[in-house]
N, C-alpha and C positions, 0 to 999 in steps of 0.2 A: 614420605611415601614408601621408603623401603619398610617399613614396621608392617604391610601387609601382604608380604611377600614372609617375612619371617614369622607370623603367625599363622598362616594360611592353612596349615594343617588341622587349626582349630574350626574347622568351618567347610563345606563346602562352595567356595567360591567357583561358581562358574562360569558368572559374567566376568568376576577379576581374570582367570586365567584368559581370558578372552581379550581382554584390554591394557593388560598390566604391563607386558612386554615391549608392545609399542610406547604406551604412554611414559616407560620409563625412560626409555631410548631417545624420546622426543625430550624428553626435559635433560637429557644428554646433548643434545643440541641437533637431533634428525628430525627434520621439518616435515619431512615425509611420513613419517611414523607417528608423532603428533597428528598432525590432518588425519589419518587414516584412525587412531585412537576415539577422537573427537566425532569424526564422522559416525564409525559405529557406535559410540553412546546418542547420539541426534536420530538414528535410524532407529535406535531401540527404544528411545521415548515417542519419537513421531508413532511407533505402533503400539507404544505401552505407556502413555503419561505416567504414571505412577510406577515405573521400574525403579526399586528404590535405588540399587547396587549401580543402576546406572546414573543418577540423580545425584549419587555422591562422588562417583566419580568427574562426572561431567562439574561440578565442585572443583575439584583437586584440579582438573584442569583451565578451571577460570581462574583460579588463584595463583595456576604457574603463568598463565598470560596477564595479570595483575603486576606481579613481579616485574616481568619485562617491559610491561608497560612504564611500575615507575622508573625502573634502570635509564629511559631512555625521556624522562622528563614530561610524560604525561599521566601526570597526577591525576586530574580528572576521571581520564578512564580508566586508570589503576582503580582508583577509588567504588567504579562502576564494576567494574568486576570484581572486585572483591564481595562487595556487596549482594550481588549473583553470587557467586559461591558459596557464601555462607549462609544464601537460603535455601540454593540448592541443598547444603548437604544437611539442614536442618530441619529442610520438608523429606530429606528421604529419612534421616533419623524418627522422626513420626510418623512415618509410614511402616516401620519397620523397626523400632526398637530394640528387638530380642536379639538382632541378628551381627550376628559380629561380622558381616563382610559389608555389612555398613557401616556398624562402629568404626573399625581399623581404619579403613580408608580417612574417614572424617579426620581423627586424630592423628592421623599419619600427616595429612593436610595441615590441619591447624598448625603443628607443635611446632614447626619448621620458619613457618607463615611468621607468626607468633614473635619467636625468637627477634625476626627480623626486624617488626616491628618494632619491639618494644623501644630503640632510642630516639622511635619519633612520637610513640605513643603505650606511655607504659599503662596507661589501665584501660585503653583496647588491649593490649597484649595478653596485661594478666585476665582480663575477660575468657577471650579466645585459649587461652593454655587450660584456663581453667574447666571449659569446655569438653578441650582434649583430654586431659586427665581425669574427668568424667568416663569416658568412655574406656582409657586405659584399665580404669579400675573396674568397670563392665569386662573387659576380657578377662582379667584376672579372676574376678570373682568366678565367671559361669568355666572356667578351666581350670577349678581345683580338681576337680576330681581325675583327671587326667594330666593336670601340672607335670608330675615324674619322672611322665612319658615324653614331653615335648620336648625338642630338642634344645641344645645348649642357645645357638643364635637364638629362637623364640620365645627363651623362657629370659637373657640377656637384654632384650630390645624391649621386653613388655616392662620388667623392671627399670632397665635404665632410662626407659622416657619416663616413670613414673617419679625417679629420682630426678631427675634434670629439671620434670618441671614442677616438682614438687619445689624445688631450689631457686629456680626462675622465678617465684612469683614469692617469696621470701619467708616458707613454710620449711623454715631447716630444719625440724623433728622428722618432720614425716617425713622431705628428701633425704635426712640421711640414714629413716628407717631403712630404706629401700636399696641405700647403698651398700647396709651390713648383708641384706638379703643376698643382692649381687657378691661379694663379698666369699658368702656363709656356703651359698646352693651353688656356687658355679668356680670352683677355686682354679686355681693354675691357671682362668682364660683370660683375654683380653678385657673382658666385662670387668673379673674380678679385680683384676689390677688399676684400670683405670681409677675402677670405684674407691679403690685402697691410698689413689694418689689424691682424688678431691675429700677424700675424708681425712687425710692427713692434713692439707693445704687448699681449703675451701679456696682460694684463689686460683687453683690448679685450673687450668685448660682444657687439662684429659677427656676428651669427649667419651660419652655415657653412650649412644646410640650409633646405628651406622656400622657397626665394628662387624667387619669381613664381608657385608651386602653385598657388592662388585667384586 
């Protein structure tokens, strides 16, 4: 989820800036700011069906109550919301294709989702990564032309999920294209190093994404 907070200057998000805050805080464990998240994307579809920004968010928060749900031993409706979520965010991505404050979110969603998945179900997972890194490569492409400009976190987060799941789904060219990139454009930071320690030691740990979000 944090990957749309670090690109967000690529886009005018202005339903995110509206929902991102709460909703992040809620998956920090504030029940009150979840509900309140939730609620206004339900108020923004009840008068706009087809909001996509809200469509996809309202997504990323089915998929954080999926989670909890199976934490807590109810498969069933983990499974159900899941489910929801991922049509949620794939009828707002057809609604709205070009737009990167729908991309981001979706991907921000999936990669995470995904990960977690995978040791119960590795080709839904790579499904769903694959997905996201659809979209990743959607940001990247429609931001070269201002690539330069974006800041160090932004231009770190869009590569290192591009690397992580490029890696995740057992495509090591491409992920460890992405790592040299990290590597090459962002030297001295956290990105680059981490990137420096899984390209040394593919079995390295070093998380790729995330890095200074909170």
């Amino acid at each position: 989820m944090v990957f749309s907070v670090s690109v967000a200057a690529l886009a005018q998000q202005r339903f995110d800036f509206k929902v991102r805050e709460d909703m992040f805080a809620g998956m920090d464990g504030d029940k009150d700011a979840f509900d309140r998240a939730m609620k206004l994307i339900d108020d923004t579809l009840a008068a706009e069906p087809d909001h996509a920004e809200a469509l996809v968010w309202r997504g990323d928060g089915r998929l954080f109550m999926a989670g909890e749900a199976f934490q807590r031993g109810a498969i069933a409706e983990g499974q159900k919301l899941a489910a929801e979520a991922v049509a949620d965010m794939d009828r707002a991505v057809a609604l709205a294709p070009d737009k990167i404050a729908v991309r981001v979110p979706r991907a921000a969603g999936l990669m995470p989702y995904a990960r977690a998945l995978r040791r119960f179900d590795p080709a839904a997972a790579d499904k769903l990564t694959r997905i996201a890194l659809g979209d990743f490569e959607f940001v990247l492409s429609v931001s070269q032309p201002d690539w330069s400009t974006i800041g160090t976190h932004g231009r770190g987060e869009v590569l290192g999920a591009l690397a992580d799941g490029w890696l995740a789904v057992g495509e090591t060219t491409k992920g460890d294209a992405f790592l040299d990139r990290m590597i090459s454009e962002l030297p001295g930071t956290p990105y680059a190093q981490n990137a420096s320690k899984r390209r040394a030691d593919p079995s390295a740990r070093a998380p790729l994404t995330c890095l200074g979000c909170h």
